[in-house]
N, C-alpha and C positions, 0 to 999 in steps of 0.2 A: 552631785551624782550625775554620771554621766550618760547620755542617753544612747543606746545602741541603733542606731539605721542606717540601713542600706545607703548606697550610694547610688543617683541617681544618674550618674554620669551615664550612657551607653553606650557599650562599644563595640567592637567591629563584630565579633562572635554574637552579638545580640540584634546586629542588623540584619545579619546575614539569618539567623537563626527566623528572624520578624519578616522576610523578606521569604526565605524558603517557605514559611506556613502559607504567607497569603498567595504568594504564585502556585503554590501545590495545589489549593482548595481549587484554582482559577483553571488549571491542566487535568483535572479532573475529567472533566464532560470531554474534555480534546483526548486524551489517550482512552475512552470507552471508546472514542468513534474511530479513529488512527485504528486502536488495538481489533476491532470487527471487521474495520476493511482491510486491515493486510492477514487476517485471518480466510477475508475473502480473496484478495488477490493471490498468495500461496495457491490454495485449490483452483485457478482459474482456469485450469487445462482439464480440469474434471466438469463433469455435470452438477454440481452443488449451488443450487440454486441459480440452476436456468431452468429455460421451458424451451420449448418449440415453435419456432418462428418464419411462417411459409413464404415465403420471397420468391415473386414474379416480374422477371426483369428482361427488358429487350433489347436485346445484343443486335449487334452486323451480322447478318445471314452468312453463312462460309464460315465460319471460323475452327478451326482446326483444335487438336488438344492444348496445345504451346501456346495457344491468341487467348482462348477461353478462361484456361486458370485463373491466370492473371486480372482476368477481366472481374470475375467472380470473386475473389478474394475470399479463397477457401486455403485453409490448411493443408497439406498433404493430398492435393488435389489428383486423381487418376480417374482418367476413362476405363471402367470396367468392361464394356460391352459397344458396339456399334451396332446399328441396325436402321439400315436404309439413311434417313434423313437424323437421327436422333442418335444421340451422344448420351449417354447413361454412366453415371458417375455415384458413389457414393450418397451424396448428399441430395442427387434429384437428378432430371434430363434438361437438354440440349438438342431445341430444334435445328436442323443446320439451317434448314431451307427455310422457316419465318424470323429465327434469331431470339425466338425465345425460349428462354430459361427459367424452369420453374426449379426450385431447391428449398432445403428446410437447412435453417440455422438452428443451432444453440444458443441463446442471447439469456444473456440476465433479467431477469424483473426490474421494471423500471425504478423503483424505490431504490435498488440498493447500486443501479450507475453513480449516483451524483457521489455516492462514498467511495467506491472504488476509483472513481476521477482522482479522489483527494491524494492520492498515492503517485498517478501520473502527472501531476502540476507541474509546470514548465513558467519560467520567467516571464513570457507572454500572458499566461491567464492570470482574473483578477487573485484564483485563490492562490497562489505563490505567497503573499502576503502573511496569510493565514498560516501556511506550512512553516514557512521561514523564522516565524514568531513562537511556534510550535518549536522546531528545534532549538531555537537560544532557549526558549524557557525549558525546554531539556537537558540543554550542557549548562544552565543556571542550577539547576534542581540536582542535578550531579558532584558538578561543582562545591553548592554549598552545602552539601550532604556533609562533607570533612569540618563544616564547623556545629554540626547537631553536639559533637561530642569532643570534650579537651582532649588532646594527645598526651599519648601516654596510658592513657585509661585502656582496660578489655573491651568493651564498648568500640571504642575509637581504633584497639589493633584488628577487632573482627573485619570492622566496616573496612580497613586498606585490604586486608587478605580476600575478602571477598569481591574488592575491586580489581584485583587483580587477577584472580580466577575466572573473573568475566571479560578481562581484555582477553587474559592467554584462551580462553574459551574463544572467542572472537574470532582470532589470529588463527585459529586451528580451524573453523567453519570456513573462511577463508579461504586455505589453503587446501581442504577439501573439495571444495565448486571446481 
């Protein structure tokens, strides 16, 4: 009598398969945090979760509208108003004659910089690392998506037609900016 079992041999659809589970479970906690701060970064030209932030700073006495902006580092900076010594601007005044400048910002809560950093990393900061590692295990997880399921199967033709709905989706947002 002959006895029926499996074979133990593993192979490549079973690595990948072994390999998508445990990196998936790992990019968990990283795409909650990714997915909140570019939720946060989108709205960052809106007021969504800042406060207001009174900034008192002392400039060179003189300085004109053209010297100040710049100095300031205000968005869509304009003098609305002049009056004797003082510069009146949107955001707050401009002594000419002692050089200081009082103005209120919009700043985020400190809690939620360190996440929106994660979004601007540049090859110099330590968390580049992090991001970098972040996207391979992203195009990993993409990737070994086409061996969850044998080709051929329904299963296996949704998962291409939906892969390709999200590139041409892609290419079209794209081409929209």
């Amino acid at each position: 009598m002959k006895q029926d079992t499996k074979s133990t041999r593993k192979n490549f659809r079973w690595y990948m398969r072994y390999l998508h589970n445990k990196i998936g479970f790992f990019i968990v906690g990283l795409v909650i945090i990714y997915s909140l701060s570019g939720i946060v970064q989108t709205y960052r030209d809106t007021d969504l979760l800042k406060h207001d932030v009174l900034n008192e700073k002392q400039f060179e006495p003189g300085l004109n509208e053209a010297q100040l902006g710049p100095q300031l580092r205000l968005r869509d900076f304009k003098v609305t108003k002049t009056s004797c010594d003082t510069l009146y601007f949107k955001e707050g005044t401009y002594n000419s004659t002692t050089g200081k400048a009082s103005f209120t910002t919009r700043e985020w809560y400190s809690w939620i910089t360190p996440f929106t950093e994660l979004h601007k990393s540049s090859s110099k900061d330590v968390g580049h690392y992090l991001t970098t590692l972040f996207g391979i295990c992203l195009f990993f997880m993409s990737v070994s998506a086409f061996w969850m399921f044998k080709p051929g199967t329904k299963p296996f033709s949704r998962g291409v037609l939906l892969t390709v709905a999200g590139v041409v989706a892609s290419v079209i947002l794209l081409f929209l900016q």
